[in-house]
N, C-alpha and C positions, 0 to 999 in steps of 0.2 A: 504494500500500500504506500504512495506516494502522498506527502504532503502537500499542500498548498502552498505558496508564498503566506494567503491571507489567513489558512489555517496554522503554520507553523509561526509563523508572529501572534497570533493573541492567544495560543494556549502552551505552545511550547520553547518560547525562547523567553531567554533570560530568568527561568522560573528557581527562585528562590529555594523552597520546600515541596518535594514530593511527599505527598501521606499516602501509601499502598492500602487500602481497606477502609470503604467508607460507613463501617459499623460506629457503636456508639463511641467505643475509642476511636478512631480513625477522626470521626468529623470532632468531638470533643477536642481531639489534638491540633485540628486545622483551628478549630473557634484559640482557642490559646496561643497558636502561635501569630493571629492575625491581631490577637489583644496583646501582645508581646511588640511582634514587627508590622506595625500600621500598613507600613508601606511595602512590606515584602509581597513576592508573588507567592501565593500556595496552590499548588496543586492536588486533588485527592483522584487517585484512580479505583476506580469499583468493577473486579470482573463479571460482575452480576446486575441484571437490570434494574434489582435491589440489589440491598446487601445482602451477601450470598452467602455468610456464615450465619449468625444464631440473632443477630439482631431485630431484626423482624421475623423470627418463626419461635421465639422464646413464647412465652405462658405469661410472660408480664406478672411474674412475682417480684414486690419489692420489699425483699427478704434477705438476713444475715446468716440462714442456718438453721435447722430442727436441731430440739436437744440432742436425738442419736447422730444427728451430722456430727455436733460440736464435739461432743464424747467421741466418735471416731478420730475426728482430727485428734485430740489428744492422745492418739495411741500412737500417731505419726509430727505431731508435731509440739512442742514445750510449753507448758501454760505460756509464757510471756508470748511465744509465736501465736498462739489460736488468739489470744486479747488482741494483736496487734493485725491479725487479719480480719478478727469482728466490729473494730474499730475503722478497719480501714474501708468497710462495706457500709460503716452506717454512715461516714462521712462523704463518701460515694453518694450514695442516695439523697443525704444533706443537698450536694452540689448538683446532682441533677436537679432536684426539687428549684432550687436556686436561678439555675440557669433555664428553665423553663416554663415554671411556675405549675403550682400542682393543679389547677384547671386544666391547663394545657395538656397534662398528661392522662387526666382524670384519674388522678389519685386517691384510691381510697383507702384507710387506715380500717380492714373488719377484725383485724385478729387473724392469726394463723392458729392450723389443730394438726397436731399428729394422732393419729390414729392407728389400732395395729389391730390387725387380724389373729386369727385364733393359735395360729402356727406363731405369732411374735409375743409370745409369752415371756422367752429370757430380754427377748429385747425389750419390753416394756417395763420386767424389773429391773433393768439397768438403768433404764433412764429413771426412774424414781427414785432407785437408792443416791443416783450421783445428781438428782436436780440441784439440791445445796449447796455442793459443792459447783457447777454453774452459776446459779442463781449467783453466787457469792464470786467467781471471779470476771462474770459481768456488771458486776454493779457501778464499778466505776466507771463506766462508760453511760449506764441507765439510769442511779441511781435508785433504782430498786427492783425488785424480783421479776426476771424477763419470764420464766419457764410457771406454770402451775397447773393445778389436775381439773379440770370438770367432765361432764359428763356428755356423751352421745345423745343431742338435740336432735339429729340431723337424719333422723331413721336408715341411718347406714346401716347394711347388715352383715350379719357375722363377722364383727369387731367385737373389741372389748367395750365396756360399756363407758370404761375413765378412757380420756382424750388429752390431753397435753396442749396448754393453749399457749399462747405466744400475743399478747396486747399490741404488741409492738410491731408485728409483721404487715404490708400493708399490697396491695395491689394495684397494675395501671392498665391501660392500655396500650399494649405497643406500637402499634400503627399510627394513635396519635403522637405519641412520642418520640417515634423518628420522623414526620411527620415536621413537626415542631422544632426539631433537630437540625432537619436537613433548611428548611427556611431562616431558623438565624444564621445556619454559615453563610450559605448563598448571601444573605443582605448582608457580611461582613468581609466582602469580597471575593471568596473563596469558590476556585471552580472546581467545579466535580465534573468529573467524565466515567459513565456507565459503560458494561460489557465490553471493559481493557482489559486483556490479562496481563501479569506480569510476568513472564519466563523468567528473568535475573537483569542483574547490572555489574556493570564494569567501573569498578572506582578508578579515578585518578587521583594526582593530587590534590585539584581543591572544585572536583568534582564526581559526576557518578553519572557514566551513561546508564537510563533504564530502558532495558531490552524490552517489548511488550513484542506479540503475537504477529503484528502488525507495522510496527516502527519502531523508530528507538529515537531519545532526545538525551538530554542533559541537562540536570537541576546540581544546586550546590551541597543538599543533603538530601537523603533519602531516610522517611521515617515507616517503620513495619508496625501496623495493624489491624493486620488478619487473622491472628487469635488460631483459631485450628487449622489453619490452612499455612502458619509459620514454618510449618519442618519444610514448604516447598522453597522455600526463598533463604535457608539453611539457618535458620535457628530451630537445633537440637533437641533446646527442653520441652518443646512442646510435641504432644499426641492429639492428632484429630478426634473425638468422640462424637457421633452421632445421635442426636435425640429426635426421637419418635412423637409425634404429637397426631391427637385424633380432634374433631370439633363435633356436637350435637348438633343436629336443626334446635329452632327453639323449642322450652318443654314447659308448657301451661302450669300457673304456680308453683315456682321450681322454690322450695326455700332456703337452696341452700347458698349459704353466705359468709366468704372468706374464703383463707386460702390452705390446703390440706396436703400434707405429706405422709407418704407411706414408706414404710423399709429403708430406714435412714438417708429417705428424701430421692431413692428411685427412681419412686412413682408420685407423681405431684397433678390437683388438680384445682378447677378455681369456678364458678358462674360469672360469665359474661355475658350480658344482653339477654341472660334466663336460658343458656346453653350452658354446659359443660362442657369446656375443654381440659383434657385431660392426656398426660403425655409419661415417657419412661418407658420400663424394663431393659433398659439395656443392661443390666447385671445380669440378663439372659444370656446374652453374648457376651461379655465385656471387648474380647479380643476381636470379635466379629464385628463390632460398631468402632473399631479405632479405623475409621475409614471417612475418605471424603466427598463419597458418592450419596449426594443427595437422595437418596431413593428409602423404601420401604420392605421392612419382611415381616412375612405372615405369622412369623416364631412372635415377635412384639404385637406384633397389629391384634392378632389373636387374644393374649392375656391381659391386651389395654379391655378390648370386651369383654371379655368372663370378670374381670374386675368393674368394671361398668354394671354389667348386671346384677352380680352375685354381690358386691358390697355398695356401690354407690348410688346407682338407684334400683335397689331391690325389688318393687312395687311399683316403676313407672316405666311405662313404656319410651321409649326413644329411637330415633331413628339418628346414624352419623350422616354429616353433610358434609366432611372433609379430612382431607389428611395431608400431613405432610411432615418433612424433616430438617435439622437444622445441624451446624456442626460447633463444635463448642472445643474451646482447646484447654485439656488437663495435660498432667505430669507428675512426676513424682512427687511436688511437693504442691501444695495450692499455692506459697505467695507467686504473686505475678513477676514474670521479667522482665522490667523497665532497666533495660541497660544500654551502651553505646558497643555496636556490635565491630566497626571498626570507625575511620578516621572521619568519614563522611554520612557512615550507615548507622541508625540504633533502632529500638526495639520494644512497644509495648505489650507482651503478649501473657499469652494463659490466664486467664480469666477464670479458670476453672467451673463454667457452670454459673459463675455470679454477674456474668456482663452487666446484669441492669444495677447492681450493687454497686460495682468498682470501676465500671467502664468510661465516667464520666470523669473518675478521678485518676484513673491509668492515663487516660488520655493526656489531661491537664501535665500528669510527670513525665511521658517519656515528651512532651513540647519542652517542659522546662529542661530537660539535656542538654539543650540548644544551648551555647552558652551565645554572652552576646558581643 
């Protein structure tokens, strides 16, 4: 593909900042570095005609964690590490709340519930013996008790009847939220170009050709935030995970309200518009879904409905009206990688599952790398 004259002057010469991934990191990092460098040029390329990792196919939980998440992370990572990664999701959320205002997003604050099935018996007495001790190494961040027990409202079936609620946990809607996202970069100068891939780039001294599919230009940094799709542009610590999402048509007086995790937050589901969507099992596969193929399997899609039926709406009929999948990037450890990868390249990635938590705030860090 050949350039223009009038194409290759207004989008790719003399361009400042490449952003690679126009998710909530991605544009979060162009909004910062445009609030940083007024006058620089930023570029953000998107190989998807959205964003093509989990930004828009997420469940719009704006949430730091179920109790049996947090207790897992402590088997993997230091109390001061899980404080400082629960800390760093609520502040996330702060900043998005900030930067777009919670109408915007349509934010609601119902409470999150964990709930466990008849087979999560050890896992429900774990999380009750160790709630205290949570409760008590979240507090400085909440000032008072995040985690507590009530009871099954919600005529879920075959659960335990105690539920595990969460005040603090809140809900949005995605669509408005990138949405919202993508209109304040745009009016802060910032151009986005859809369906670019990236293949790689070639640094020099006090630049970086980037290879796409189609052309290649030259910016004076290149910044990575593509989250699961990073091990292709060769940051290591990240693994692709694929997540599963199904949606209901509407279902007449649906009451149920907030947002619900199962099996240390596997299977996660929430009412929107009087639908339930609902997404997970990838602990079916785990190694199966460390992929970046968009697509769907019957092994998940399967157990999303026998869990639909058999616990969430027991007693109501429903009909699915959609499905789809997103990719999200883990690793061995959850903190995120906001580092400089070499002289001209760095790096906001692994979100681990939390994009709508930390992605507004990964973003804001790996901009501020940029020295000035």
């Amino acid at each position: 593909m050949s350039l223009s004259f009038w194409e290759h002057d207004s989008w790719f010469s003399n361009i400042d900042y490449t952003v690679i991934g126009s998710g909530i990191t991605g544009l979060n990092c162009a909004l910062q570095l445009k609030t940083r460098f007024p006058e620089a040029k930023v570029l953000v390329l998107e190989r998807g005609l959205l964003p093509n990792g989990a930004s828009t196919k997420n469940a719009g939980f704006a949430c730091f964690g179920s109790l049996s998440e947090i207790i897992d992370d402590l088997n993997k990572h230091s109390e001061d590490e899980v404080l400082q990664l629960v800390e760093k999701r609520v502040k996330g959320l702060q900043l998005l709340r900030k930067n777009l205002g919670d109408k915007n997003i349509d934010l609601q604050v119902n409470g999150g519930y964990e709930i466990f099935t008849a087979n999560d018996r050890k896992l429900y007495e774990t999380c009750v013996s160790k709630m205290g001790k949570i409760n008590s190494l979240l507090k400085p961040i909440f000032g008072e008790d995040v985690f507590s027990i009530t009871t099954n409202k919600f005529n879920f079936g075959r659960i335990r009847e105690e539920v595990i609620f969460n005040k603090f946990e809140g809900q949005l809607d995605t669509g408005k939220m990138m949405s919202a996202l993508l209109q304040k970069v745009q009016a802060a100068g910032v151009k986005i170009l859809n369906s670019v891939t990236v293949n790689g780039f070639a640094e020099a001294n006090d630049s970086v050709e980037v290879e796409t599919e189609h052309f290649s230009f030259y910016t004076r940094k290149v910044l990575i935030a593509t989250n699961g799709f990073a091990s292709q542009l060769g940051i290591p610590e990240v693994k692709p995970a694929r997540a599963q999402v199904l949606i209901t048509a509407p279902i007449p007086n649906l009451h149920i309200k907030g947002t619900f995790h199962i099996e240390e937050g596997f299977y996660y589901f929430r009412n929107i518009n009087n639908r339930i969507l609902f997404g997970g099992g990838r602990n079916l596969n785990l190694k199966g879904e460390e992929t970046t193929e968009l697509a769907l399997t019957a092994l998940i899609q399967q157990k999303l409905e026998v869990l639909l039926k058999n616990v969430i709406l027991p007693e109501t009929p429903f009909r699915i009206e959609r499905r789809w999948s997103g990719i999200m990037g883990m690793g061995e450890q959850k903190k995120p990688v906001v580092k400089q990868v070499s002289k001209n390249v760095f790096c906001g990635v692994r979100l681990g599952g939390m994009g709508i938590a930390i992605g507004s705030l990964i973003g804001k860090e790996l901009a501020d790398l940029i020295e000035e």
